[in-house]
N, C-alpha and C positions, 0 to 999 in steps of 0.2 A: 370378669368372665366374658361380659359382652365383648371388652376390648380383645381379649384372644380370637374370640371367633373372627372377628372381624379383619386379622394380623395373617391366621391359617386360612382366610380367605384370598387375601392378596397374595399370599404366598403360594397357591396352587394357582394364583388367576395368574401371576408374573410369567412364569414358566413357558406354557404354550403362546403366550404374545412374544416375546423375548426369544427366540430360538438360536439366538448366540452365546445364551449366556452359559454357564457352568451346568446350567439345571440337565441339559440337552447332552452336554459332552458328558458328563457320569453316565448316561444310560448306556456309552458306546466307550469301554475302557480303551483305551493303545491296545493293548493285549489281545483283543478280538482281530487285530486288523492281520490278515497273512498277506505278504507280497507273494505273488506267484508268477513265474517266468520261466521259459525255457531259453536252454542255452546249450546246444549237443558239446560246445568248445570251450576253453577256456581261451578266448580271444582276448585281447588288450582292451575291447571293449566291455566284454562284460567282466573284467575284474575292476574296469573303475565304474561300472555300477553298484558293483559290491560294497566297494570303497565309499560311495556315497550312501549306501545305504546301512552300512555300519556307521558312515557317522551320524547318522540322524536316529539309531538304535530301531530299524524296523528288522521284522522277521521275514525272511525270506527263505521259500521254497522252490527250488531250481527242479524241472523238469525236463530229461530228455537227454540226460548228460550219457548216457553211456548207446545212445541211438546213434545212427547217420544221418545226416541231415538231406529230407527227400521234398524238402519244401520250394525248390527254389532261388532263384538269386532276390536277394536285398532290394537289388533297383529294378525289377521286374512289379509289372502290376497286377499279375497273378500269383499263386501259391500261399503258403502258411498254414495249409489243410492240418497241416502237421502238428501245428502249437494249438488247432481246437480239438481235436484227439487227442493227444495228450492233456490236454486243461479238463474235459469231460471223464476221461481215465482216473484223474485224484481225484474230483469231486465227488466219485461215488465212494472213494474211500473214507473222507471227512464226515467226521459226527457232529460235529458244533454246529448245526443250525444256526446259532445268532452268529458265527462268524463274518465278518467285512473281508471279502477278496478285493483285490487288486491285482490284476491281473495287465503284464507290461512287457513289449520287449526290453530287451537288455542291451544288446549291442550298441545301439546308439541311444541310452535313456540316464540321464544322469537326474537326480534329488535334490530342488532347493531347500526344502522343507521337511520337516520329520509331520508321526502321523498326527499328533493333535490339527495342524493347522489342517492335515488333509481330510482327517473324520469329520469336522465342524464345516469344512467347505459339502460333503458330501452331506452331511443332514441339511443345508441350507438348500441342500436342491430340491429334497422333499420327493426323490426316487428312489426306486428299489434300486435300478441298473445305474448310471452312466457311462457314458462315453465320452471319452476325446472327438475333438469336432473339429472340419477342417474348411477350410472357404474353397478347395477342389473337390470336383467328385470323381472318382475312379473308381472298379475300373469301369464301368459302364456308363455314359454320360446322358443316354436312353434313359436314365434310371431318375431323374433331376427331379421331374417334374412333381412325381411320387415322392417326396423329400417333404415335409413338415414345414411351412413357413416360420421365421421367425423376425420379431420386430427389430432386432439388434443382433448383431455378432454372426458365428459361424453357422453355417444350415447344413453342411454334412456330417457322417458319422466317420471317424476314423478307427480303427479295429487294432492300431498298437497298445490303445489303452485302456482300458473301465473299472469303475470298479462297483462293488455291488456286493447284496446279502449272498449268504453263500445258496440259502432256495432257489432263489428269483434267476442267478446265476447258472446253477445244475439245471432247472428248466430251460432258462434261454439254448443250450448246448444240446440238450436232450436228443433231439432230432437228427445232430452230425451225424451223417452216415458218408460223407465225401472222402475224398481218396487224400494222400498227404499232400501231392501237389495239386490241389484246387483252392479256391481262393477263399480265404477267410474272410478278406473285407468284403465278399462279396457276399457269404453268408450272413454276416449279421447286418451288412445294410438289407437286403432281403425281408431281414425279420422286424428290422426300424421301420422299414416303409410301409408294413404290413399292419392296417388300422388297430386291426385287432390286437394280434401281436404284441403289438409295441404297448397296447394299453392294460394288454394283459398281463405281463411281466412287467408294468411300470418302469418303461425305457426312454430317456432324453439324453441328449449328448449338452457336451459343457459348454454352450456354444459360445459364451465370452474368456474361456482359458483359465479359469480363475481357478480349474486342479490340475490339467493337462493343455501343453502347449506345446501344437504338431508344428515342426520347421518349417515344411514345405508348404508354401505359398504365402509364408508368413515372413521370410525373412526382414523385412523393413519394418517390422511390429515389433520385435523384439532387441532387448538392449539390454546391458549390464545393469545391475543398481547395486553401487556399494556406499554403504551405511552403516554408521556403526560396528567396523570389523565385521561386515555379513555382506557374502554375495549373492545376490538374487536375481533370477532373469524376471524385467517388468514386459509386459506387452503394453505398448504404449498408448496402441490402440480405443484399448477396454479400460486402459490404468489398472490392471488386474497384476498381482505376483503369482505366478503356476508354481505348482510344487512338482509337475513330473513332466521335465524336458525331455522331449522327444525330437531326436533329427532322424525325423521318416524321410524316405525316399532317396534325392539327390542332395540332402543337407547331411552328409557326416561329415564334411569338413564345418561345419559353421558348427556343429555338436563339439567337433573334438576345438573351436576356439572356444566355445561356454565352458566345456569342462576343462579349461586352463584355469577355473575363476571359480566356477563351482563346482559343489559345496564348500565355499572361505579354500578353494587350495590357495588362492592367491589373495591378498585383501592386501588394502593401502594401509593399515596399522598392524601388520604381525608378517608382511611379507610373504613368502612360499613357506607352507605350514605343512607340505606335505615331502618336500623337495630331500628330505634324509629320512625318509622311510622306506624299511627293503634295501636298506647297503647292501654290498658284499666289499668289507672289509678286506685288505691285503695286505697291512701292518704285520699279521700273526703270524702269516705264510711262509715260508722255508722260499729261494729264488728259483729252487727247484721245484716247489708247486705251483708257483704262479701260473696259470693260463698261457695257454701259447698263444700267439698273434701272429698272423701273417698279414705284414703291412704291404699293400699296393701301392707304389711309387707311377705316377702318370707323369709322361714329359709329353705332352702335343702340340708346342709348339715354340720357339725361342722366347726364352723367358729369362729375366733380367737376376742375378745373386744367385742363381746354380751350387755355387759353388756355398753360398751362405747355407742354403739349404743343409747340406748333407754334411755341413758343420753343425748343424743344431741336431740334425737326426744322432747324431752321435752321442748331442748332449744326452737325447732323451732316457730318462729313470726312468730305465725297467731292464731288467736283464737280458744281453743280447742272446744267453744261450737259449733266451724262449722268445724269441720272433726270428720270424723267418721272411725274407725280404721276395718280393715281387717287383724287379721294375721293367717298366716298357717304357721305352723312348722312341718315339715317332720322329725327330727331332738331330741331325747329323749333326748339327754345330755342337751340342751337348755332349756328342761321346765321348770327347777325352776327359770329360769331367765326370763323367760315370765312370768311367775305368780306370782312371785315377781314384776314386776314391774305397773302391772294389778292390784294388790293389792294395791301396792302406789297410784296410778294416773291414772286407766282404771276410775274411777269417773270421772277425770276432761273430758270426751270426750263425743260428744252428742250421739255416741253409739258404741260397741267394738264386733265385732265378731269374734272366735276363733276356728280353726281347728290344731288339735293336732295330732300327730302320730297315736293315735291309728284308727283315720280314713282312713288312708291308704291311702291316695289321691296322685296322682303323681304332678310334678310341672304344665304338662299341662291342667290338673284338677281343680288345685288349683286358676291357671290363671284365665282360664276360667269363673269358677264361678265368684271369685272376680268382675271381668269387669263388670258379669251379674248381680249382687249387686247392679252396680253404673246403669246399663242400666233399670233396671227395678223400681228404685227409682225415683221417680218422682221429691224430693228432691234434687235430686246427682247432680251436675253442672259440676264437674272434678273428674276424676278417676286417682289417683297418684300411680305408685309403686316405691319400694322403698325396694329395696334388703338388706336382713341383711350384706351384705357385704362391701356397701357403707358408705363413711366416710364421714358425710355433713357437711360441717366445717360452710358455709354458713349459718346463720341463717334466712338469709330473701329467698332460695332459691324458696321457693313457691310462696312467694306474688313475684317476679320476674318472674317468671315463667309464671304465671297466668295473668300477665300485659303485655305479650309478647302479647297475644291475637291469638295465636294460636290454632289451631285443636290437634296438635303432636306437643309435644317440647320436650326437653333430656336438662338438664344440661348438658356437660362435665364433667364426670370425669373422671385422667389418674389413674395410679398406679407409686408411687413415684421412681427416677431413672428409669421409663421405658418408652417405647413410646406407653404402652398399656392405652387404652381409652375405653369408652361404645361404641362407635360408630365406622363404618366403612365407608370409602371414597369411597370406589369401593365396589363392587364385581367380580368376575372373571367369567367364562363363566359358569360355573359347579352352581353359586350362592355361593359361601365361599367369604371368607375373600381378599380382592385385598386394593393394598394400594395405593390412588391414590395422585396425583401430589403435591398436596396440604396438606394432611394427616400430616406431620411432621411440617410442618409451623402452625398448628392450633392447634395439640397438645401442642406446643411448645412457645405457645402465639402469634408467630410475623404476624399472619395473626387472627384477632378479629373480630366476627361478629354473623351471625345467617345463620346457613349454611344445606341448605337441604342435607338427605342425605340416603343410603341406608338399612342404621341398624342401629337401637341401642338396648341398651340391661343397665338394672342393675337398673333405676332412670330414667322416664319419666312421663310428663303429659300431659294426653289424655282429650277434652271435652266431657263429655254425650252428646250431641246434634251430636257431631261425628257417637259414641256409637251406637244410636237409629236411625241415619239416612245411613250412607255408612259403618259402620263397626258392623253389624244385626248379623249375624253369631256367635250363640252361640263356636262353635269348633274352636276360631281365632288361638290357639295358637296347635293346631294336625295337624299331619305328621309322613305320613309314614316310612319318609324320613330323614326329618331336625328335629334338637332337637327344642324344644318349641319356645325358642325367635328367632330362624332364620324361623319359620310355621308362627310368628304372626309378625315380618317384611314381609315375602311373600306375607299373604293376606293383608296387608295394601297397598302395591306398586301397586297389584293384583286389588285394589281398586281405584287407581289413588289417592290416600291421601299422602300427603308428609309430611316425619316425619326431624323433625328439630333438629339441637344443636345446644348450644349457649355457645359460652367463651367468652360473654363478660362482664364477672366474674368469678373470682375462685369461685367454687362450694366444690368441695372436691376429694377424691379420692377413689380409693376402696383398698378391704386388700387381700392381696392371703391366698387363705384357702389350699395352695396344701400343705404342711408340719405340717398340724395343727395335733396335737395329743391330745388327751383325756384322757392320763393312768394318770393324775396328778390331783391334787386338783384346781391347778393356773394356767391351760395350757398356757395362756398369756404371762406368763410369759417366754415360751421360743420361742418368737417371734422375740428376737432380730436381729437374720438375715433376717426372709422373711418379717419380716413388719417393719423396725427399725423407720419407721417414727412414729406410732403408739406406738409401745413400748417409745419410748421416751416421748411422749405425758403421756402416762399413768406411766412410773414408774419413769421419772428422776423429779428433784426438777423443781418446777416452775422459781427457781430464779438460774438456774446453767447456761442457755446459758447467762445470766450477770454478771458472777464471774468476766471475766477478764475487759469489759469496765466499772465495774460500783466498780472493787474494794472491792470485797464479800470477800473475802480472809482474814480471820482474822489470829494472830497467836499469842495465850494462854501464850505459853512458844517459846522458843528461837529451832528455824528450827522445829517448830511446826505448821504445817496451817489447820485452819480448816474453811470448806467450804462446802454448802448443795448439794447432790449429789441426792439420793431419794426423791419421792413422800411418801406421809403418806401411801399412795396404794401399795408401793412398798414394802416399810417396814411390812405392817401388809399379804403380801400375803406370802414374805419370811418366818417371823415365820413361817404363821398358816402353811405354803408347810412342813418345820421342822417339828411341833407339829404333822402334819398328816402321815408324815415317821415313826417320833418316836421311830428309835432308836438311843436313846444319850448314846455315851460312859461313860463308866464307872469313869472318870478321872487319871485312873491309869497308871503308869508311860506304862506296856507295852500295844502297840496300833498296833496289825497285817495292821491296815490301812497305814503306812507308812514305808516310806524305812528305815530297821535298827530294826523295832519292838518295839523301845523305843523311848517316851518321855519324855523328861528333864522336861517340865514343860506343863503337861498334866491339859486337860480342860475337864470339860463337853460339848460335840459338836456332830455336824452332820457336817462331810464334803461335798462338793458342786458334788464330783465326786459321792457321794454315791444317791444322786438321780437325775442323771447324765444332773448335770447343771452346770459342768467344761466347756464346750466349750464357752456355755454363759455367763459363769463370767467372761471367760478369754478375752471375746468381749469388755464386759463392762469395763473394765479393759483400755483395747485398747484403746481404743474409748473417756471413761470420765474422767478417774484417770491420764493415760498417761501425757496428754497435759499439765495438771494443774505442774506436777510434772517437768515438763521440762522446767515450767515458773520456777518457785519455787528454783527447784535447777540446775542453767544456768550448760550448759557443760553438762549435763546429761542426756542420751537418753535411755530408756528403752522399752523394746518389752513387759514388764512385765511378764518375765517368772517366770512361780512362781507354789511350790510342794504343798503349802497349800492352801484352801482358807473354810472356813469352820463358821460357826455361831455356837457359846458358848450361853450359858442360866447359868447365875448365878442367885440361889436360896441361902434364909438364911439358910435353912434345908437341901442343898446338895451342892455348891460350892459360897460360896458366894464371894470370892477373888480372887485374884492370885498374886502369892508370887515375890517379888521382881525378875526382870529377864530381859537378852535380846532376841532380835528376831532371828531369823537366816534369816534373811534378808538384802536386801542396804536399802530398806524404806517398813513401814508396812501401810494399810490400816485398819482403825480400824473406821466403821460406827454403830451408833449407829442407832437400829431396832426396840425401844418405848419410851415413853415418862415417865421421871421421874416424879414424884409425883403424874402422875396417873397410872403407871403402876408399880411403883416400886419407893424404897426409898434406899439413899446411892448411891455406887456405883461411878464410876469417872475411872480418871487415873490419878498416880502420876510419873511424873519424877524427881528419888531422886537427880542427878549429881546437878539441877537447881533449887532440891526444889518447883517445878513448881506442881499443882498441876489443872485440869477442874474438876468440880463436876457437873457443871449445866452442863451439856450434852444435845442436842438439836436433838432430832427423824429426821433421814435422814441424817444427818452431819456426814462429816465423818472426821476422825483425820491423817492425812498424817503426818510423823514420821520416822525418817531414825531408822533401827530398830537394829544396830551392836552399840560397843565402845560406842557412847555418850549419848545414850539415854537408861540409863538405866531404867527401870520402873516398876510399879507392879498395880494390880488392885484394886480398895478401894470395899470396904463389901458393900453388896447389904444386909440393914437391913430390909426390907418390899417387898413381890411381887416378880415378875421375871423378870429379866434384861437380854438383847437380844444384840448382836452386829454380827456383818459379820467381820471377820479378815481375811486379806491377807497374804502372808509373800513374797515381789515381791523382784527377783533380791537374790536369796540365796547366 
């Protein structure tokens, strides 16, 4: 008996020493705790507060929702008169006394934590009230001195957050009798400062963040912590984890990177957990429901695969009879390629409208209208743009897009070999470019999701119902200041709209137009350094990156291989670039074009240096021929230095042959640039040593050929048409 008393003595003495333990949390169930927050909108931000506050299972009561909002702007240091009127409004209607409020904005307030960790950090304060606390004081700075010292942490009161019994609460408001735009934070610092006051409603702010962490003036305190498939913002600070992130003031972008990550939407073991929630499906859809789209086409300046372009727009899955094209081209060297392709297939689209150069329109002009297109069509459901510069490799990018179910979405695309992308992680304080934490991980694949974010630019889709409701503003894309697409990310942010990307698919990429020239027939063609992914795409053989697993590699006669190198495209751009310089040698022995003035066995030709596309043959060279030749002939390693490199044209009426002879080369490249029997008849190469003789020659294949001692050769008679080839002479 004695041992019992003794047992129920420790067991009531534990309790009140211990105030973490379970004893403490039973008196205050989850079920007491009410969220309370007003929100007149259903803005992009407070539906992902909801979203975090459904996953962690609290209750929440939204105030205000059917009001105007007469409080003020966001980034203003006055107003909110409005959310303590309201907040004092419900409290006289709640019965539950032991109720716990919390009381939070929403728009910029995301959840680490559900409410156990948040009731146990609030009894550990041993207050009626708290508050969020911040290391600024606003808006009064007259006001400091009257402020509470503190030995550590924060010493001001912040007014986005507290939470508190619901008496102590109903008292502290009591008094509001201010108008909806006067200042909240300045009422209850008022009531903090006020000795009594404060000690009478039992009022202290959180001042090391351990429930509530305010962004502003904070931002270097605060950092990811992920563990254990859980994300949590730590303030580094205090070493403290807050359960209610708040980006007050000028931090909603640094809110909207936290709430990429929290609550778990993003975590290093389960990936984006939240990134297929809210589809809108279009599998089930008839082609006649599908949503309309009116895609904006931008040309602003000479830009290199044009024509590649509006080859893929072609490809793109979706029904043409539900998009409607918009293009503007700023850009005359482009027209015939726009109108060329308008004549094809501007038929298949349910309708095409077109601004050309000579309208004059600038890009924020061009913008502009376009959007206004889609906003004043009653039709319109989605507004796409889609830059001449972008490479959409993706065919289904729209019905993806579209099924995200978004306001603002952005494909990603990077530029190949680099870590530039449409979109930016940061900005800086000025509003430019900042690269944040995350930035090279998204780029880069290893972090996959749908990620708000500060700017994008090049290929996005916006909804009409966006358009006509929070983004009105004919002028979205002018400034004084900032070039077009950083005017029309400002007023989106400006608007509280959050614009998204998504990699969770290759979409495509874009092409750099900085080196692009125009003085040529084929400009394309001298892309091979700034765009080589492109270039490759468009002029090497479809079957050349299978030569070596798949054993493409024929060989005719003995250390002869032949193997397909060019595109058809490649082939017919090389002539016509020739036929359009147009001036072919003479075929006489003397040739000023080369060292010595004489050739031994003189062709009809244009050399590559003469309409100065040596540097880029000598790439191509590099880069496709090289490799093959070092399979080919083991021990042998070539830089492919080489004095000739030039395309012959044999005609029956001007050179139809060429006479038994060797190269002055270690090995020659000799590709063939048309097609026998429709472009010419005859013609081949004989090598006499082997008696070996190719006549069927094959458009884009080229003939690798060691070109000294054993391969002697000559060219067979082109009896019909005009026969074309590109000759090297590598390794003299």
């Amino acid at each position: 008996m004695r041992l019992q008393r003794v047992l129920l003595f420790l067991a009531l003495s534990v309790c009140p020493l211990f105030s973490l333990t379970n004893c403490e949390e039973q008196r205050v169930p989850e079920e007491k705790l009410l969220i309370v927050t007003v929100a007149t909108q259903d803005t992009e931000g407070f539906k992902r507060f909801l979203v975090s506050a459904k996953h962690f299972n609290y209750t929440v009561k939204v105030l205000g929702r059917r009001e105007k909002w007469r409080a003020g702007d966001y980034m203003s240091a006055t107003g909110g008169g409005q959310k303590v009127r309201l907040l004092k409004e419900a409290l006289q209607e709640m019965k539950n006394e032991d109720t716990i409020i919390l009381f939070t904005d929403s728009y910029d307030v995301v959840f680490s934590s559900g409410p156990k960790e948040l009731l146990k950090k609030f009894q550990q304060a041993k207050h009626k009230v708290v508050f969020s606390s911040e290391s600024l004081i606003w808006p009064d700075r007259h006001l400091e001195d009257k402020h509470p010292h503190v030995t550590e942490g924060n010493r001001f009161l912040g007014s986005g957050g507290f939470i508190g019994y619901l008496p102590s609460i109903r008292e502290m408001v009591a008094d509001w009798k201010g108008e909806d735009s006067d200042s909240d934070q300045l009422f209850f610092t008022n009531i903090y400062i006020d000795p009594v006051k404060r000690k009478s409603i039992n009022i202290t702010v959180d001042n090391k963040c351990r429930m509530f962490q305010n962004l502003h003036g904070a931002l270097d305190e605060v950092v990811l912590k992920f563990e254990d498939g859980r994300v949590r913002a730590r303030n580094v600070l205090y070493d403290t984890l807050p359960v209610v992130v708040h980006g007050n003031g000028p931090t909603k972008l640094q809110i909207n990177y936290l709430g990429n990550y929290i609550p778990n939407i993003w975590t290093f073991e389960t990936g984006c957990t939240a990134c297929n929630e809210g589809l809108l499906p279009l599998e089930d859809l008839q082609e006649s429901e599908y949503p309309l789209v009116l895609i904006g086409i931008f040309i602003q300046k000479p830009t290199p695969f044009v024509t590649v372009f509006f080859e893929r727009l072609l490809k793109l899955q979706y029904p043409k009879n539900r998009l409607k094209l918009f293009i503007h081209n700023q850009e005359a060297h482009h027209e015939s390629q726009v109108s060329l392709f308008l004549k094809d297939h501007g038929s298949l689209y349910q309708d095409v409208r077109v601004s050309g150069p000579e309208e004059e329109m600038d890009t924020a002009a061009s913008r502009n209208l376009a959007i206004d297109v889609c906003r004043k069509d009653e039709s319109c459901d989605y507004f796409f743009t889609l830059d001449i510069e972008v490479v959409l490799k993706n065919e289904n990018t729209l019905k993806i897009l579209i099924e995200q179910n978004l306001p603002f979405v952005a494909p990603m695309i990077t530029r190949a070999g680099r870590l530039w992308s449409n979109f930016w992680g940061a900005l800086s304080a000025e509003g430019y470019y900042a690269r944040s934490e995350d930035y090279v991980d998204i780029v880069q694949g290893r972090r996959v999701g749908v990620w708000n974010v500060p700017y994008v630019s090049s290929v996005y889709l916006v909804k009409a119902s966006l358009l006509r409701s929070e983004l009105t503003e004919f002028d979205l894309f002018n400034s004084d200041i900032l070039d077009a697409d950083m005017a029309f990310c400002h007023n989106i942010r400006k608007q509280g709209v959050f614009m998204f990307v998504t990699n969770m698919q290759t979409f495509g990429r874009i092409v750099s137009t900085e080196t692009y020239q125009t003085s040529h027939l084929h400009n394309d063609l001298w892309q091979i350094f700034e765009n080589p992914v492109d270039w490759q795409e468009r002029y090497i053989h479809e079957n050349y990156t299978y030569i070596m697993r798949d054993k493409l590699i024929e060989t005719p006669c003995p250390d002869v291989y032949w193997f397909p190198i060019f595109s058809d495209v490649a082939c017919d751009h090389i002539v016509e670039e020739m036929e359009h310089f147009g001036k072919w040698s003479g075929g006489g022995n003397t040739d000023v074009r080369i060292q010595g003035g004489y050739e031994n066995v003189p062709t009809i030709d244009i050399h590559m240096n003469q309409i100065n596309f040596e540097k880029e043959w000598h790439k191509l060279l590099l880069e496709y021929i090289a490799p093959i030749t070092e399979k080919m002939y083991p021990g042998y390693y070539t830089k492919c230095a080489t004095p000739l490199n030039f395309v012959v044209r044999y005609k029956p009426d001007e050179q139809p042959l060429l006479a038994p002879h060797h190269d002055a080369s270690t090995f020659t490249v000799n590709i063939a640039l048309n097609s026998k029997e429709v472009d010419y008849q005859g013609g081949g190469c004989r090598f006499l040593r082997y008696d070996c003789s190719i006549e069927a020659t094959r458009k884009g294949w080229t003939l690798l050929h060691p070109g000294r001692l054993t391969h002697y050769h000559e060219g067979l008679p082109t009896t019909w048409g005009v026969r074309y080839i590109a000759v090297s002479f590598v390794d003299p």
